[in-house]
KEMILO-846904 format. One record per residue: residue number from 1; residue in one letter; x, y, z of N, C-alpha, C in turn; chain. Coordinates in pm, 1 decimal, padded with zeros to 6 digits. Layout:
residues N
(NUM "A" (X Y Z) (X Y Z) (X Y Z) "A")
...
***
This chain:
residues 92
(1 "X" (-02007.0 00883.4 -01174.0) (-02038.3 01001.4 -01095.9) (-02138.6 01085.7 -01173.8) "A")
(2 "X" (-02254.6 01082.1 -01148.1) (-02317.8 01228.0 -01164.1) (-02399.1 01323.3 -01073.7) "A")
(3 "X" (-02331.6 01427.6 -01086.0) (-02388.6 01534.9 -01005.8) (-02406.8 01635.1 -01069.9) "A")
(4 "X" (-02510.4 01660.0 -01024.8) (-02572.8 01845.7 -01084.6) (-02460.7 01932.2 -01049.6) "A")
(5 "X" (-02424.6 02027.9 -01155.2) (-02334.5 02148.6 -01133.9) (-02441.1 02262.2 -01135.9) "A")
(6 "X" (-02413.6 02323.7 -00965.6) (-02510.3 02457.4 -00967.9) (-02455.3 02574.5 -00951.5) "A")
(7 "X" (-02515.1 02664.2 -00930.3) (-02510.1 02811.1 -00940.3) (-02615.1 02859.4 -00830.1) "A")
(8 "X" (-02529.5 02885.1 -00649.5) (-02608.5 02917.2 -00556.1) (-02551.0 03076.6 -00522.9) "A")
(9 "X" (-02690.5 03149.0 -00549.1) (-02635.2 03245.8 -00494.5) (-02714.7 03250.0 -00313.1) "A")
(10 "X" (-02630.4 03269.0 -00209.6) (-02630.3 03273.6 -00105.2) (-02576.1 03404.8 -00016.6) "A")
(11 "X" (-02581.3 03404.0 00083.6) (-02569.2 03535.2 00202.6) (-02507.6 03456.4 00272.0) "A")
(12 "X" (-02332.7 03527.4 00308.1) (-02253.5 03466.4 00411.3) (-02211.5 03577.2 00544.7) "A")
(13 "X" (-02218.8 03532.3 00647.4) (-02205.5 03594.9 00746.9) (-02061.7 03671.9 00791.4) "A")
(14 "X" (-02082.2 03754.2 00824.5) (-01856.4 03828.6 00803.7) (-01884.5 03924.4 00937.5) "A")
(15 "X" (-01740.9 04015.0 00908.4) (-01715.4 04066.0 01050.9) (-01623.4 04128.2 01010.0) "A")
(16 "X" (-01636.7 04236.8 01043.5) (-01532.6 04381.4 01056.9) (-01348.7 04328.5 01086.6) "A")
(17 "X" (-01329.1 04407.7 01032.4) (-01177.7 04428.3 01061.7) (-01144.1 04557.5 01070.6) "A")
(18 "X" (-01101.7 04586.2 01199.5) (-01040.3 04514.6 01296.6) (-01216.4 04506.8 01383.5) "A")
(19 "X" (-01226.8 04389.0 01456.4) (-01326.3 04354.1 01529.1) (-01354.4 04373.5 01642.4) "A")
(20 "X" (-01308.9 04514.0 01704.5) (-01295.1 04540.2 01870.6) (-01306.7 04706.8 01839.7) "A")
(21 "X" (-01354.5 04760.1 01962.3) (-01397.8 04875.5 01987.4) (-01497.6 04984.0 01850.3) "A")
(22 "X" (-01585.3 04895.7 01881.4) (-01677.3 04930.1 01690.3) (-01773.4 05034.3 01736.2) "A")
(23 "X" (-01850.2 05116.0 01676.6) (-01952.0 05193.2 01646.7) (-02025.3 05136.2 01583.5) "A")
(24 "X" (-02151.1 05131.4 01601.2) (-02296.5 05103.2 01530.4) (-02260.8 05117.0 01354.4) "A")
(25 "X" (-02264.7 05239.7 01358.5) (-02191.8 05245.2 01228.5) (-02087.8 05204.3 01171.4) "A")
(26 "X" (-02022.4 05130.3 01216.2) (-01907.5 05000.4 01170.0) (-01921.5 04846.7 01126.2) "A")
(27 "X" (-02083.6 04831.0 01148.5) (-02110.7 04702.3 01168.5) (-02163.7 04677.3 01033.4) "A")
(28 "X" (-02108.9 04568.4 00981.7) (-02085.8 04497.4 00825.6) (-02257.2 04415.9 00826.9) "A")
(29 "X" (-02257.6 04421.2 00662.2) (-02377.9 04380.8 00621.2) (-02356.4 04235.7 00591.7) "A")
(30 "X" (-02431.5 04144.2 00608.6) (-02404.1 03988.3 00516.2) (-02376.5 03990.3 00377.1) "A")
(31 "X" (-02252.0 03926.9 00359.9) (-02217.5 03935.3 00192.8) (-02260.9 03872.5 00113.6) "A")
(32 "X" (-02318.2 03876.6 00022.0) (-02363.8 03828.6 -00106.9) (-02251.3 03686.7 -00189.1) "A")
(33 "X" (-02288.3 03621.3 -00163.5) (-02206.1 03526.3 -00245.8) (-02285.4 03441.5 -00340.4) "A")
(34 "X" (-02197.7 03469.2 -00466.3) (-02246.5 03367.5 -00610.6) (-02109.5 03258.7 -00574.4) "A")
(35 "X" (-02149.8 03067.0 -00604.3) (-02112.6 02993.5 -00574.9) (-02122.1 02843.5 -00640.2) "A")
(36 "X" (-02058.1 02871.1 -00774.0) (-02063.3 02740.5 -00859.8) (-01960.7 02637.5 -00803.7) "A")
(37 "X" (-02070.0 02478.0 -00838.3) (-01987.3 02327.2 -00793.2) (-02082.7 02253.7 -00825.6) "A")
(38 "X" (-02044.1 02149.0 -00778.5) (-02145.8 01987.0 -00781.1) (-02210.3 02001.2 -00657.3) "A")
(39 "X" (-02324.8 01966.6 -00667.3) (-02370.7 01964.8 -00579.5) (-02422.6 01832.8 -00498.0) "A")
(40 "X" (-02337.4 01825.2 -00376.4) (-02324.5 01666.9 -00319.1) (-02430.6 01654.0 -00224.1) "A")
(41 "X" (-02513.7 01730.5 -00164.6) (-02580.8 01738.6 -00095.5) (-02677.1 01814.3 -00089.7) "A")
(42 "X" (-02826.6 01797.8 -00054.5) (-02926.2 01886.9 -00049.6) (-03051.2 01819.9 00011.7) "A")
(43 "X" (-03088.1 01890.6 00147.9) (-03195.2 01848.7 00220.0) (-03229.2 01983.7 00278.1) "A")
(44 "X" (-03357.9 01931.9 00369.4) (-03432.6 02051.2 00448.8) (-03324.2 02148.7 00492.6) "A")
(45 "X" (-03201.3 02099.1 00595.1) (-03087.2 02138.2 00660.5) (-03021.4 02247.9 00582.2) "A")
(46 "X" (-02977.8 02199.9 00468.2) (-02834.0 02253.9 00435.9) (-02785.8 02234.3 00282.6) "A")
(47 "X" (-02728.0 02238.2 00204.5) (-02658.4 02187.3 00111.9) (-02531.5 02177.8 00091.7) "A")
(48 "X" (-02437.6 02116.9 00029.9) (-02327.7 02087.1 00007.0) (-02291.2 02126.0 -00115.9) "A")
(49 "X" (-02184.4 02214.0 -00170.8) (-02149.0 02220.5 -00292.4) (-01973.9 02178.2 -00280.3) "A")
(50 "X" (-01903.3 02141.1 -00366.0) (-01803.4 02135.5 -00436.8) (-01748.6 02215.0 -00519.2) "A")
(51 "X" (-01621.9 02260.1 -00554.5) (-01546.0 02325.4 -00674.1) (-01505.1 02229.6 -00751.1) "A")
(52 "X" (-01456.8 02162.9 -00674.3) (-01353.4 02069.9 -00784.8) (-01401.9 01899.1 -00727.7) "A")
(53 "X" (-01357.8 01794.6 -00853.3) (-01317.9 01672.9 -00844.5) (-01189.6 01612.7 -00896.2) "A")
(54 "X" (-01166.7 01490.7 -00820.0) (-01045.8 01463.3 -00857.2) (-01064.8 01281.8 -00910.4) "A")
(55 "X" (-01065.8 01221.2 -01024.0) (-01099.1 01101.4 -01045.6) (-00972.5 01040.1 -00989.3) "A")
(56 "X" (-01004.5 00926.9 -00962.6) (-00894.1 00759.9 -00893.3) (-00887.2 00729.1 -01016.0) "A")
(57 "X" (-00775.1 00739.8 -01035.7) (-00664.4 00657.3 -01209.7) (-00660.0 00561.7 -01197.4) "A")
(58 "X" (-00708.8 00507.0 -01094.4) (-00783.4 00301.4 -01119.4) (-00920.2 00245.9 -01090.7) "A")
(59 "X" (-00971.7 00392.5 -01148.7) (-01157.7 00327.2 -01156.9) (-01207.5 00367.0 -01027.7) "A")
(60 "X" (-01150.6 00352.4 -00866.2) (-01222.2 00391.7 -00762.5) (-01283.2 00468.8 -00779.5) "A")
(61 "X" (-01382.5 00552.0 -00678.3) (-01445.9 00673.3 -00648.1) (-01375.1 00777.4 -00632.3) "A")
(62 "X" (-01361.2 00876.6 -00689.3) (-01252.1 00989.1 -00708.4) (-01278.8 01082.6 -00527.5) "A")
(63 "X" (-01188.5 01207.7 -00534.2) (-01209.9 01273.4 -00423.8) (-01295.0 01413.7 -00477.4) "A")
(64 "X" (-01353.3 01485.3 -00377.6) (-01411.2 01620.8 -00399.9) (-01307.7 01759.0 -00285.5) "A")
(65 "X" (-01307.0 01862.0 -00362.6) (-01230.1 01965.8 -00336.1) (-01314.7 02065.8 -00280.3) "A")
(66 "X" (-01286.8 02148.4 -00196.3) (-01301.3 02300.8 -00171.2) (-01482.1 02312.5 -00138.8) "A")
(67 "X" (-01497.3 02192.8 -00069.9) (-01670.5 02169.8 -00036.2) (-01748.7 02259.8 00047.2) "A")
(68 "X" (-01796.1 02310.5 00078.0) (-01861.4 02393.1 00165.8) (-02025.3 02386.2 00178.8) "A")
(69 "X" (-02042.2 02361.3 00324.3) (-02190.4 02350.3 00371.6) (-02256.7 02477.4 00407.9) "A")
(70 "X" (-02348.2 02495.5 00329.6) (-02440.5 02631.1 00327.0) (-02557.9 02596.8 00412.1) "A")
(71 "X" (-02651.7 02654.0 00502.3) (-02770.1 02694.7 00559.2) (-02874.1 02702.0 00498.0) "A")
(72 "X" (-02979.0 02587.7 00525.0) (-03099.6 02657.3 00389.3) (-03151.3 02750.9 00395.6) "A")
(73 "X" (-03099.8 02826.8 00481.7) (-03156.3 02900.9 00571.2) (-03074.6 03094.8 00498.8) "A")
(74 "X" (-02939.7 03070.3 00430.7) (-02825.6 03121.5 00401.3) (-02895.2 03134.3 00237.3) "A")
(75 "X" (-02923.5 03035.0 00170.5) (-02962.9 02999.2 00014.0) (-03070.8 03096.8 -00033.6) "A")
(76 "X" (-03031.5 03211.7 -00110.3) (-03133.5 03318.4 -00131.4) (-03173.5 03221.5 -00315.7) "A")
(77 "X" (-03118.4 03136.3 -00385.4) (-03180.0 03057.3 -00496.7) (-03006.4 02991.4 -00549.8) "A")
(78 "X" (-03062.9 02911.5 -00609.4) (-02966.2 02810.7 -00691.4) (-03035.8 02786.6 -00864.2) "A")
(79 "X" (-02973.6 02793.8 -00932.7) (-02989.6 02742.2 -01058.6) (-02884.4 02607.0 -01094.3) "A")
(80 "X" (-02951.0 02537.1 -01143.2) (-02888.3 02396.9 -01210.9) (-02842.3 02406.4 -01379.1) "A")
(81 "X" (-02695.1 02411.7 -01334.0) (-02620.0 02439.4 -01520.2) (-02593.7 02382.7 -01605.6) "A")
(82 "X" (-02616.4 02210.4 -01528.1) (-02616.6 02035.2 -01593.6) (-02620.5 01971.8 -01498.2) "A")
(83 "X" (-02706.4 01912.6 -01560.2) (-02744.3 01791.5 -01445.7) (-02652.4 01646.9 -01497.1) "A")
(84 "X" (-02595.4 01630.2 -01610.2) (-02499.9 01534.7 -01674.1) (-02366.9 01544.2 -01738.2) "A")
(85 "X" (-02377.5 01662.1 -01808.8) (-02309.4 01676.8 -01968.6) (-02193.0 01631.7 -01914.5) "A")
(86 "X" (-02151.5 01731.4 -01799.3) (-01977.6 01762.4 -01769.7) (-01981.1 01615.8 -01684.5) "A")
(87 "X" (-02055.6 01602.3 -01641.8) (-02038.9 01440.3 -01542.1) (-01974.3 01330.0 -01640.0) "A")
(88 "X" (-02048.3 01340.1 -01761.1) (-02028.8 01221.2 -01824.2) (-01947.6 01238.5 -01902.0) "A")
(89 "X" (-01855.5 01391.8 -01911.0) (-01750.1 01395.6 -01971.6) (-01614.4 01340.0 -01928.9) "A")
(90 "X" (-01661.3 01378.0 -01773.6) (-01525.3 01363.3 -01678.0) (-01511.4 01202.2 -01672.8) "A")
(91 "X" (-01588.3 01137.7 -01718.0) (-01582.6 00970.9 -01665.4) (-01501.8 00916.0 -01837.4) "A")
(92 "X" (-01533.1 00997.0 -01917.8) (-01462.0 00944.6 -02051.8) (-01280.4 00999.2 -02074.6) "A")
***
């Protein structure tokens, strides 16, 4: 397994609570989200990050945790924090 572990900071879309009978002045801004993982995916579309992995204790392809698909559209920048180190730790 290697995957880049990044650092996306992104803009997620939200909504008032309670969400009925609002004033102009009630209406929520897009939240700011910082968002470290592996990153399993990345095209024109969208990207994919991860929190966690989980290795197969008999060599298979392990599972990925807590994944979430972002908007490239959502992605205000990403930084890359290793592109190996921790990959090739987790396999030893």
């Amino acid at each position: 397994m290697n995957k880049k572990i990044v650092l996306v900071h992104w803009l997620d879309a939200c909504e008032p609570d309670p969400n009925s009978d609002l004033d102009a002045r009630d209406m929520p801004v897009p939240q700011q989200v910082w968002q470290a993982g592996f990153l399993l995916a990345d095209n024109d579309e969208y990207i994919v990050v991860a929190s966690g992995y989980k290795p197969d204790p008999n060599g298979a392809e392990g599972t990925w945790d807590f994944a979430i698909t972002i908007p490239q559209g959502m992605v205000k920048g990403m930084t890359v924090l290793s592109s190996d180190s921790y990959a090739n730790a987790m396999e030893g």
